[in-house]
C-alpha positions as CSV (number, residue, x, y, z in Angstrom):
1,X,12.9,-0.9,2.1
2,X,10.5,-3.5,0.9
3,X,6.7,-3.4,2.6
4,X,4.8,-6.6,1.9
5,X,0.8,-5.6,1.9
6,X,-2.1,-7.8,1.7
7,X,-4.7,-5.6,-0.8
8,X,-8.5,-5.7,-0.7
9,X,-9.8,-4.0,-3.8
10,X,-13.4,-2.8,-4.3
11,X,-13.8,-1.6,-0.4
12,X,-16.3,1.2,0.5
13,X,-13.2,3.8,1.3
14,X,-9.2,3.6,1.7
15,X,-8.0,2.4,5.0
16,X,-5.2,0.8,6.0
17,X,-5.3,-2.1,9.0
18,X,-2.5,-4.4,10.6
19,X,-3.8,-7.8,12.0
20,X,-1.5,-10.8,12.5
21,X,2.3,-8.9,12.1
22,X,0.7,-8.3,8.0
23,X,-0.3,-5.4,6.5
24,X,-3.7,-4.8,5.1
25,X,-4.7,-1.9,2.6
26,X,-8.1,-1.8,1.0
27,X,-8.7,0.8,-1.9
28,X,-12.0,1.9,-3.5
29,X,-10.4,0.4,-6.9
30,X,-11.1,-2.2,-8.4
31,X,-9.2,-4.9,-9.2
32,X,-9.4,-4.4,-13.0
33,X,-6.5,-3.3,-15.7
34,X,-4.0,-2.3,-12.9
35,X,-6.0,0.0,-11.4
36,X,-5.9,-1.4,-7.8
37,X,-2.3,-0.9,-8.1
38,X,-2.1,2.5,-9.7
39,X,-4.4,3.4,-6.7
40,X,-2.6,1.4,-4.2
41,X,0.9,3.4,-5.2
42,X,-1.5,6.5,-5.3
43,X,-2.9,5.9,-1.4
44,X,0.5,4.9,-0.3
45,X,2.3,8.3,-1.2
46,X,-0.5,10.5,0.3
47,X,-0.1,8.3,3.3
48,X,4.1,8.5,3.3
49,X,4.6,12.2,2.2
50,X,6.8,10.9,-0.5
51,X,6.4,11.3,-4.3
52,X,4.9,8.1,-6.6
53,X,8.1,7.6,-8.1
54,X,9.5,6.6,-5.1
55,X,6.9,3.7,-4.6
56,X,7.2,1.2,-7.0
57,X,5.7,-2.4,-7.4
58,X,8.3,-4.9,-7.7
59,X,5.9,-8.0,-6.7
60,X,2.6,-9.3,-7.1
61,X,1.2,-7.5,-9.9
62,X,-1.9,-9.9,-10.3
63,X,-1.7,-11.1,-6.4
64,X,-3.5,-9.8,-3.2
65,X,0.2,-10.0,-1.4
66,X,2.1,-7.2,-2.9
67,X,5.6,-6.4,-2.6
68,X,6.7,-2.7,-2.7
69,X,9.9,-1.3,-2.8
70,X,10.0,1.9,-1.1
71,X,12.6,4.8,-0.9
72,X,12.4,5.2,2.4
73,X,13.9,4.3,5.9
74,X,12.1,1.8,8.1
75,X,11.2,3.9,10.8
76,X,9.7,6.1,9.0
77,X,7.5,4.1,7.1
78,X,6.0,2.6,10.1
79,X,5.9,5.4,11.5
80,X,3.4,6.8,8.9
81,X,2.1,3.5,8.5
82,X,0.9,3.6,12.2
83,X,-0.7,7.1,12.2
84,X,-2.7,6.2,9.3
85,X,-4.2,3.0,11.0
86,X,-8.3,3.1,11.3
């Protein structure tokens, strides 16, 4: 499955929103030497249940729209997705 996510780097904690049919994920990390995304691929599997590898970054790698492909079905996703929202 492919998740499209709109990232906020350099937030106070790791929360995950949905406003306007987008996703939005904002992660303590800055925005600096790939660490947003190392922690973005890092949040995402504590929130799925699902192992790193499984998660991997196909677009967006310098962009606040990211593009993730994810070994995973749909449902579930959301799913997990939803109970995580704050």
């Amino acid at each position: 499955m492919l998740l499209y996510v709109q990232v906020k780097p350099n937030q106070r904690f790791n929360g995950i929103e949905y406003h306007d049919n987008k996703w939005i994920i904002r992660l303590r990390a800055p925005a600096v030497d790939g660490k947003a995304n190392q922690a973005l691929v890092e949040y995402l599997s504590e929130v799925l249940g699902l192992s790193k590898s499984k998660i991997v970054l196909t677009k967006g790698q310098s962009a606040r729209i990211k593009c993730l492909s994810i070994e995973a079905g749909e449902e579930i996703v959301r799913q997990h997705l939803e109970n995580a929202l704050k």
